[in-house]
C-alpha positions as CSV (number, residue, x, y, z in Angstrom):
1,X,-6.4,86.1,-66.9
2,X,-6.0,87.8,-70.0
3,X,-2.4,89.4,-71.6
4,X,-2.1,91.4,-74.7
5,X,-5.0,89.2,-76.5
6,X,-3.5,86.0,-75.1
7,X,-5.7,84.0,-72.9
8,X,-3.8,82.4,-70.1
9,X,-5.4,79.3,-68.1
10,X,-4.0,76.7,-65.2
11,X,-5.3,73.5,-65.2
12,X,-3.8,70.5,-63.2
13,X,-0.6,72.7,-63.0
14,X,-0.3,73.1,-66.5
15,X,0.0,76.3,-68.3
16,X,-2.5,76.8,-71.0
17,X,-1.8,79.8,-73.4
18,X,-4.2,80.4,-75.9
19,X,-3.7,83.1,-78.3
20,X,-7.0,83.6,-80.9
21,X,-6.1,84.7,-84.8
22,X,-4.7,87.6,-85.1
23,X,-7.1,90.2,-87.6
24,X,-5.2,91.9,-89.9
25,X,-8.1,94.5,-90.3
26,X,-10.6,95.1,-88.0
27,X,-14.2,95.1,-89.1
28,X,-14.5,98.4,-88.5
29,X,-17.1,100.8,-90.5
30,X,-14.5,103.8,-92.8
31,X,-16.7,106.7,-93.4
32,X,-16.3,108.1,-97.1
33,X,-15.9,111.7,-97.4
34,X,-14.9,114.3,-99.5
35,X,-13.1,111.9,-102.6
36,X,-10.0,113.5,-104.0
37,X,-11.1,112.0,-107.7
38,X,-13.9,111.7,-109.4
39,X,-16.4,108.9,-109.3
40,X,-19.8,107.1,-110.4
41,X,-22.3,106.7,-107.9
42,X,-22.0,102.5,-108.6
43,X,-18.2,103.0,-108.1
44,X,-18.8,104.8,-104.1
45,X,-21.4,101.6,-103.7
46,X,-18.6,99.0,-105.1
47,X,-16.2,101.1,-102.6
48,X,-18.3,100.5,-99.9
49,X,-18.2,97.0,-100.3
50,X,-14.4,96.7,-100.9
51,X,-14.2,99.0,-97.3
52,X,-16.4,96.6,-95.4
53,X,-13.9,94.2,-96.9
54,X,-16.5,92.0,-98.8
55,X,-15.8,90.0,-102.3
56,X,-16.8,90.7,-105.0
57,X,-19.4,87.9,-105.6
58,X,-20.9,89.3,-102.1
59,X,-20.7,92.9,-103.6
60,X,-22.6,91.9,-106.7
61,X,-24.9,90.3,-104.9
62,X,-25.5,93.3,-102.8
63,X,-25.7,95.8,-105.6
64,X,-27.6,93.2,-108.2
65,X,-24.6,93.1,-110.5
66,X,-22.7,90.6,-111.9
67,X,-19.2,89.6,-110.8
68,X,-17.7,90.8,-113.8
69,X,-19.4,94.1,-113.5
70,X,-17.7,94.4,-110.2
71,X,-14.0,93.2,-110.9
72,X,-14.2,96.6,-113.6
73,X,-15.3,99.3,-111.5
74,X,-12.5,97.9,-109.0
75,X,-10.3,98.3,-111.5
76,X,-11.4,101.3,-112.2
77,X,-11.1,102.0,-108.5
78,X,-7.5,101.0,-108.7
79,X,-6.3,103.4,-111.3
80,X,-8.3,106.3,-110.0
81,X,-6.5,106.0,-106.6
82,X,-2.7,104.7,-108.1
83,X,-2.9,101.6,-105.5
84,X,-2.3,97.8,-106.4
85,X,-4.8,96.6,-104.9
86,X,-7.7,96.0,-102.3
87,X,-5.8,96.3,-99.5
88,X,-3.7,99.0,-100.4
89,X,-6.7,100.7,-101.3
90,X,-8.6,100.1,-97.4
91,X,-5.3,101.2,-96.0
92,X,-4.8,104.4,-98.2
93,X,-8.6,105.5,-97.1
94,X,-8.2,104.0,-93.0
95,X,-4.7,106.3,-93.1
96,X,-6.9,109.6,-94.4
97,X,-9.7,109.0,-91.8
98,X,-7.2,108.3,-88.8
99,X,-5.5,111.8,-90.1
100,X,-9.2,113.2,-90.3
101,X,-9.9,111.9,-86.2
């Protein structure tokens, strides 16, 4: 039996509720369109990586650049977009594509 996520067992008259970690993002694929600013083509790949929520070690290693290479064109990412960070930055472009559905 299953309820809202939480799986819900008997056994030998006991209740067993087991309720798995809760994702704060999905793993879902965020299409890139049209950008409202300006970018390089290695900052869309480095934005791919932070939207399929990957580090930046596992970007660099994707894109054959260094870690430090990385952490500047999210940076640069950063200030192009006026977010804080990562997350704010995957939540600003989920919010645009749910507006675009």
């Amino acid at each position: 039996m299953r309820l809202d996520g939480a799986i819900v067992d008997v056994e030998d008259g006991i209740l067993h509720i087991r309720i798995p970690f809760l994702r704060v993002l999905e793993n879902k694929k965020i299409k890139i369109g049209p950008l409202p600013v300006r970018h390089t083509k290695r900052e869309v790949q480095v934005l791919r990586g932070i939207l399929d929520l990957k580090a930046n070690k596992e970007i660099g290693y994707d894109l054959n650049l260094s870690e430090r290479t990385v952490k500047f064109h999210v940076s640069s990412l950063l200030a192009k977009h006026k977010v804080r960070g990562r997350l704010e930055l995957v939540d600003k472009f989920r919010k645009v594509e749910g507006e675009r559905e």
